[in-house]
RODO-2510 file (C-alpha; in nm, 4 decimals, decimal comma):
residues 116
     n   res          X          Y          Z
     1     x    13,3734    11,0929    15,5086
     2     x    13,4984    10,8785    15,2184
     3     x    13,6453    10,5610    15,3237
     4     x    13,7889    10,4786    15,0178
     5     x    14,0630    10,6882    15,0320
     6     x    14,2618    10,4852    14,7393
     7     x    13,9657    10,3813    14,5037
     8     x    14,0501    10,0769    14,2632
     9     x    14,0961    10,1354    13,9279
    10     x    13,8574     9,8915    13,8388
    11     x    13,9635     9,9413    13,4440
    12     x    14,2720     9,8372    13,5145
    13     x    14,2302     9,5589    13,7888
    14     x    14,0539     9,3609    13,5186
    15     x    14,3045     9,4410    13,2734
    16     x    14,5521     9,2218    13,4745
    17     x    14,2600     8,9400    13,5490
    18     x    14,2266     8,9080    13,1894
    19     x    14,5913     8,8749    13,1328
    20     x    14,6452     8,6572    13,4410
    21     x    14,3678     8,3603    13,3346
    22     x    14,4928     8,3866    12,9052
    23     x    14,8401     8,3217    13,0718
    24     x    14,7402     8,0944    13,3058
    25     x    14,5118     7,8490    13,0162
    26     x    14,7704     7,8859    12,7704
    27     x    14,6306     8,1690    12,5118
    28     x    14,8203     8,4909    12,6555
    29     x    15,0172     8,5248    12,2797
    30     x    14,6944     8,5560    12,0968
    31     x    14,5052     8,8751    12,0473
    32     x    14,3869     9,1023    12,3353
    33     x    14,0746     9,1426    12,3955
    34     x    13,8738     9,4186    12,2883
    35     x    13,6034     9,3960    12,5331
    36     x    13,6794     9,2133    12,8807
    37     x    13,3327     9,0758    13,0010
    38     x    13,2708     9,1041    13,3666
    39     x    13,0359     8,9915    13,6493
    40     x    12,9779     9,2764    13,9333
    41     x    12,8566     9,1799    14,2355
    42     x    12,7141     9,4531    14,4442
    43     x    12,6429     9,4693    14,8268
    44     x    12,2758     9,5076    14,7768
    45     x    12,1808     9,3286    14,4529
    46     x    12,2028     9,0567    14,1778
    47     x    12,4925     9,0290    14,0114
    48     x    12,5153     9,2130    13,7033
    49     x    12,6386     8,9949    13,3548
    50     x    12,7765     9,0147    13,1737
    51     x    12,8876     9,3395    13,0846
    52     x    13,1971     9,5463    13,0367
    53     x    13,3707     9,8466    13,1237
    54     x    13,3541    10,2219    12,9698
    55     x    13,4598    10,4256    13,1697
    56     x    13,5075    10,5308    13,5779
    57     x    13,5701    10,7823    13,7569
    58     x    13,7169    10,7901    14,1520
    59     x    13,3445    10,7444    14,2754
    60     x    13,1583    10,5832    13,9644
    61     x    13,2112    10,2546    13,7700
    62     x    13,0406    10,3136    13,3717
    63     x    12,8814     9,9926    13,2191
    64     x    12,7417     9,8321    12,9436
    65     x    12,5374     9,5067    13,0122
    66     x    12,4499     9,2812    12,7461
    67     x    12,0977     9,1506    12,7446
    68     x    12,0429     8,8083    12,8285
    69     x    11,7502     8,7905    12,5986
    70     x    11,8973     8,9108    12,2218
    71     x    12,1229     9,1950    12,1062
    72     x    12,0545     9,4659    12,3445
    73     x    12,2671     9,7259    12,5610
    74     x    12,2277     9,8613    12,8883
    75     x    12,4087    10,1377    12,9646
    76     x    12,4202    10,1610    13,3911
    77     x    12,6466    10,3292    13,6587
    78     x    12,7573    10,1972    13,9947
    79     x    12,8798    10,3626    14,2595
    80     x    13,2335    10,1901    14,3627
    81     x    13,1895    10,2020    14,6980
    82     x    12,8817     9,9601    14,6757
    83     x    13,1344     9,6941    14,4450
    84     x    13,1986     9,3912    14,6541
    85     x    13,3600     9,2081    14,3995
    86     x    13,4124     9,1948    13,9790
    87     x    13,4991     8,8540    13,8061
    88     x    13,6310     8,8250    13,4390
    89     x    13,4159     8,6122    13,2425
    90     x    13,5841     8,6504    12,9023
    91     x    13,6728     8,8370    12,6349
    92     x    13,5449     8,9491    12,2896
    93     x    13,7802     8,9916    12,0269
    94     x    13,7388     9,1577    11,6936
    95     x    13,9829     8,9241    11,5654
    96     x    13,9248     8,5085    11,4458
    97     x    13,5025     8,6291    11,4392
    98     x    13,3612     8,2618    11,4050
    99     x    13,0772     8,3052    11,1287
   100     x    12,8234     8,1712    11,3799
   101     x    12,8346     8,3995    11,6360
   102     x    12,8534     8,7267    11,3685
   103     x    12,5252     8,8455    11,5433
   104     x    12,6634     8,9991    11,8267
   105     x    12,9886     9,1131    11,6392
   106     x    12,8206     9,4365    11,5331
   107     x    12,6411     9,4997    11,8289
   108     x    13,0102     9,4905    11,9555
   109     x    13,1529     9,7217    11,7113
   110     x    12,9119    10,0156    11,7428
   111     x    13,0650    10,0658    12,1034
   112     x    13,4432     9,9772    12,0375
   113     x    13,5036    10,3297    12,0394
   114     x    13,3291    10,4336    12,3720
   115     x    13,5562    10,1617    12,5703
   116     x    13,9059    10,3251    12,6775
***
C-alpha cells in the first residue's frame, strides 16, 4: 500500500524555494533561473549534488547530476518515496554568462530543452 497518497511535486516545490531565497537576498527582479540546482538527500545514501530536475512522475524523481570532477552528466532516477529532503543550492542562468565560467555554459545548454 502506497503511503504517499499526495506525492510532492518536487518540480514545483523547488520552484517556490528558488523564488523564496532570490526574494528573500534581494535578486527576485532579475532573470529566472534556467536550471535550479539541488541537493537530495535520500534515506539510505549520500546526498546527491548538485544536480537538477527533468522530469517526475507520481513515484519517480528524473535527475541530472553534475560531476564534481569536470563537465560531465549523470543522468539518475529516485524513487520519491525514499526523498527525505531537497535543498536549493542555486541557479544557472543563461543570461549575464560571466566569460570565466563559459565552460560549463554549454554543457548547460545541450540539456535546456530536456528540463520542463
Amino acid at each position: 500500500m502506497n503511503q504517499n497518497h499526495n506525492p510532492i511535486n518536487w518540480s514545483d516545490k523547488v520552484k517556490s524555494l528558488d523564488e523564496n531565497i532570490r526574494r528573500e537576498i534581494g535578486i527576485e527582479g532579475e532573470s529566472e533561473a534556467k536550471h535550479i540546482l539541488i541537493k537530495v538527500q535520500t534515506k539510505s545514501s549520500e546526498p546527491i549534488e548538485p544536480a537538477f530536475i527533468v522530469g517526475e512522475d507520481d513515484v519517480f524523481l528524473d535527475l541530472f547530476v553534475l560531476s564534481p570532477q569536470g563537465p560531465g552528466i549523470t543522468s539518475t532516477t529516485v524513487l520519491k518515496d525514499n526523498i527525505q529532503s531537497i535543498g536549493v543550492i542555486g541557479g544557472v542562468s543563461t543570461e549575464k554568462v560571466d566569460p570565466s565560467e563559459v565552460r560549463e555554459a554549454p554543457l548547460l545548454d545541450d540539456v535546456g530543452g530536456l528540463y520542463q
